[in-house]
N, C-alpha and C positions, 0 to 999 in steps of 0.2 A: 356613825351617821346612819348609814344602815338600819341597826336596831333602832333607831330611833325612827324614822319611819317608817319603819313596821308595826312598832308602837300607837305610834297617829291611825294606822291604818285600821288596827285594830281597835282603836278607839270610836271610831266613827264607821267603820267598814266592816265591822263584824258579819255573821253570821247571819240567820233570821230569817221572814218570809215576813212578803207584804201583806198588809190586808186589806183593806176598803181603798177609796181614790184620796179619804182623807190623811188614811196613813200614809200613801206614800208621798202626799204633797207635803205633810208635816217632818216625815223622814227628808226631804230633800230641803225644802226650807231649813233646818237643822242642821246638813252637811253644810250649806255655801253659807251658812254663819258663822264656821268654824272656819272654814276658807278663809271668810274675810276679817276673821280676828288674828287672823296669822297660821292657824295649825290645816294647813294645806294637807291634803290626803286625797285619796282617791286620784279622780281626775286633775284636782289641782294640786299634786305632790310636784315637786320641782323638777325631782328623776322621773316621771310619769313617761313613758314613750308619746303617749296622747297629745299630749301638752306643751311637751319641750322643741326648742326651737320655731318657731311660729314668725318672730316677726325678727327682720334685719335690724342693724344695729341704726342705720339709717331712718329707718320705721318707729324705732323705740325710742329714738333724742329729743328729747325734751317731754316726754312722757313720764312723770313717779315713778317712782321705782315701786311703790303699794299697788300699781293699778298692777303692774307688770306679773308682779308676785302674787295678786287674785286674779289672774288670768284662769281658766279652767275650760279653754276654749280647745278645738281638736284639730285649727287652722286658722288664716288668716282672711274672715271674707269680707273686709276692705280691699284686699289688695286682688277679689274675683268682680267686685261688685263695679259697675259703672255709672260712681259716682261724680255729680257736675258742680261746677260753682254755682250756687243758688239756689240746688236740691234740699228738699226736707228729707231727712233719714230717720229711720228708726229703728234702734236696737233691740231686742227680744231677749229679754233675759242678758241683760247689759253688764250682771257685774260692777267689778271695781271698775268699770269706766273706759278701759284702752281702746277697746273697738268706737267708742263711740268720739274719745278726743282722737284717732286718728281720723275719721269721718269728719269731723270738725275742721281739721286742718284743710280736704277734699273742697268741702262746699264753700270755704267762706262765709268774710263777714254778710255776706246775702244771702244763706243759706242755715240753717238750723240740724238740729239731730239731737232728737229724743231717746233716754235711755228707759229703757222700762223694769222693771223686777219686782219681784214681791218682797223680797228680803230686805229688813229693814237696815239688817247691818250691811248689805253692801251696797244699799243707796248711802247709804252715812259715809262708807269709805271713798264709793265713787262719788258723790260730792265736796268731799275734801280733795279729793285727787284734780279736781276739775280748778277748783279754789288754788290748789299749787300750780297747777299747769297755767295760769291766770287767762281761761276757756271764756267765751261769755256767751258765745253760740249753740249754747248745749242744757237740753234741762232735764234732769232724770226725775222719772215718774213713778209710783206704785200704784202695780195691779199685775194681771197675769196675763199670759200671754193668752189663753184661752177666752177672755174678754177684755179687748185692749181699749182704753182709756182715751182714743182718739176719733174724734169724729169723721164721718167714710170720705172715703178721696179725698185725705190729708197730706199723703206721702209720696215722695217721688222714691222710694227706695226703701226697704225694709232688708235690713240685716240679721245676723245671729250666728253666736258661736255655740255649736254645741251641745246647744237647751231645746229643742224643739222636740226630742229622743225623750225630754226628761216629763212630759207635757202626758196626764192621762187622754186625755182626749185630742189625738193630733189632725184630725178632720177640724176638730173649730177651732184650733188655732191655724189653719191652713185658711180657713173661709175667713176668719177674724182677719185676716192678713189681705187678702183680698179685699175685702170691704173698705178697708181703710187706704188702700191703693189709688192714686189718682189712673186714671184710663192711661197706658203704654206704659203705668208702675211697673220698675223691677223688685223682684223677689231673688238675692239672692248670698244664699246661707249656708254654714258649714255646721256639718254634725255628720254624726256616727250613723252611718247606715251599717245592715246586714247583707251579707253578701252569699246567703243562706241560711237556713232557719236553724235555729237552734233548741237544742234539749227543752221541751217545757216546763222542766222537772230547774231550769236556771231563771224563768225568766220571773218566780214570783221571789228572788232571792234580792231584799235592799241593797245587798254591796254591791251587785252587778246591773241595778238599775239605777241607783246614785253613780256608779260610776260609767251610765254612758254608755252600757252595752246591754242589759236585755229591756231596756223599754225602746232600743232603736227597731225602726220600719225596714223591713227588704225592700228592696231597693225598687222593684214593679208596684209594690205597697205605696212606696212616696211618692211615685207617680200616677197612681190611679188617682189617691187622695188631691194631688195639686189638679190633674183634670176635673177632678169632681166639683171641688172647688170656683173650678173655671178658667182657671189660669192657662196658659199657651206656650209655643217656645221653651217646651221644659228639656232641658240638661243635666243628665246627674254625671258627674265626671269624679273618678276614685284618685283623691289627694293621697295615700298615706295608708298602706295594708303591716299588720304588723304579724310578727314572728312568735314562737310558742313562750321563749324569754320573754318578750314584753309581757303576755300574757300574765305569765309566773310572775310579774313585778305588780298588777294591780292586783293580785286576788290575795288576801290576809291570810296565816295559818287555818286558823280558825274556819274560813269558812272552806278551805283546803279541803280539811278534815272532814266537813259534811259532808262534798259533793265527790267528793272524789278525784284522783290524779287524769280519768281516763275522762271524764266531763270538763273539766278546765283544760286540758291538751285540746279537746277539739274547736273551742274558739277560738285558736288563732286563724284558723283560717275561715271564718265565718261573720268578722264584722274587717269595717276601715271606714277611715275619715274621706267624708268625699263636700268635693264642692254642687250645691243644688242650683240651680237658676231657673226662672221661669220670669212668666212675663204677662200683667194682665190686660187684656186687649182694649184696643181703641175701640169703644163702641160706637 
């Protein structure tokens, strides 16, 4: 089993260095297709430290088992968010769907949640998934989260697992987020922050920015950007720091071998999954 996901990983997680904003959007588009045809890697390997354990057993009943298994999320932020019967939700890079039927389940038949992504195969899985779960509250959309497809002050809550770190441009997807905020909208999302800067020499490498770690913000980074923005009430609080093993489990030989044993040791203590919140103001 092992070699076998090292296999996967290599498959998709090799080696390489990004180039323009198109490669690496087309590179990441690419991985969460593979995701969502089943050969999970990276961030959505099943043994992934990132990934595993996220939601209670209670959380996950009556949920696919497909949505579960394209999960690629680094926590659970349905269960930070405060969501109400009635609220409009919106997911950000939605995936196979889990974040967005647990939100469903939150708001009620009076209440809606939009799943957003560009990928076309995991709108296809998460709306099969939606079709099993027999959802009717819930509509997934394509587009990017850098210009979202909703018109301003639509939403009482905006969520995301994960994807915001994966985003060239995280200033307009922070402002995109705002805009579409109804006034006292909450913002509040899970992803991979840094918790110190790391090697430059890692962060133009595709297996470590598909997988969630050098396209993430230091942690004063994703707070200036959410002020800038506009937003209030901001909280970063660190869900989830991982160990130099975990480490050793997402990075492939291959790119092992490029960067060296003494570059890959030093990230373990330099990223973790944290819960974000903010808040944008009643004007």
């Amino acid at each position: 089993m092992k070699k076998m996901a090292d296999n996967m990983r290599k498959c998709c997680c090799g080696g390489g260095e990004l180039g323009d904003v198109g490669d690496i959007k087309s590179t990441v588009k690419a991985r969460y297709a593979q995701v969502a045809r089943g050969a999970s890697c990276c961030c959505g390997a099943s043994d992934d430290p990132i990934t595993q354990a996220l939601y209670s057993d209670a959380e996950s009943s009556g949920i696919p088992l497909e949505a579960l298994a394209a999960s690629a999320g680094c926590a659970n932020p349905v269960a930070l968010a405060d969501i109400n019967p009635g609220d409009v939700v919106l997911d950000l890079g939605s995936g196979g769907g889990i974040d967005v039927l647990l939100s469903a389940k939150r708001v009620g038949s009076s209440g809606k949640v939009y799943g957003l992504d560009m990928t076309d195969e995991m709108l296809e899985l998460a709306r099969k998934n939606q079709a099993k779960a027999g959802v009717t509250n819930v509509e997934f959309i394509k587009g990017e989260i850098e210009d979202i497809p909703l018109p301003d002050s639509s939403v009482d809550v905006i969520i995301s697992n994960c994807v915001i770190n994966l985003s060239v441009d995280k200033p307009r997807v922070l402002s995109e987020a705002f805009r579409v905020l109804k006034p006292g909208g909450r913002f509040a999302v899970a992803d991979i922050v840094l918790t110190r800067p790391i090697l430059e020499s890692l962060r133009g490498h595709f297996a470590l920015w598909t997988g969630c770690i050098s396209g993430a913000l230091l942690m004063d980074e994703y707070k200036q950007y959410l002020e800038e923005a506009g937003f209030s009430d901001i909280d970063i609080e660190i869900f989830r720091t991982y160990s130099a093993a975990d480490v050793d489990g997402l990075v492939s030989e291959d790119l092992r071998a490029e960067i060296g044993e003494d570059q890959i040791a030093a990230l373990a203590d330099s990223f973790a999954s944290a819960f974000i919140r903010a808040v944008k103001p009643q004007f």
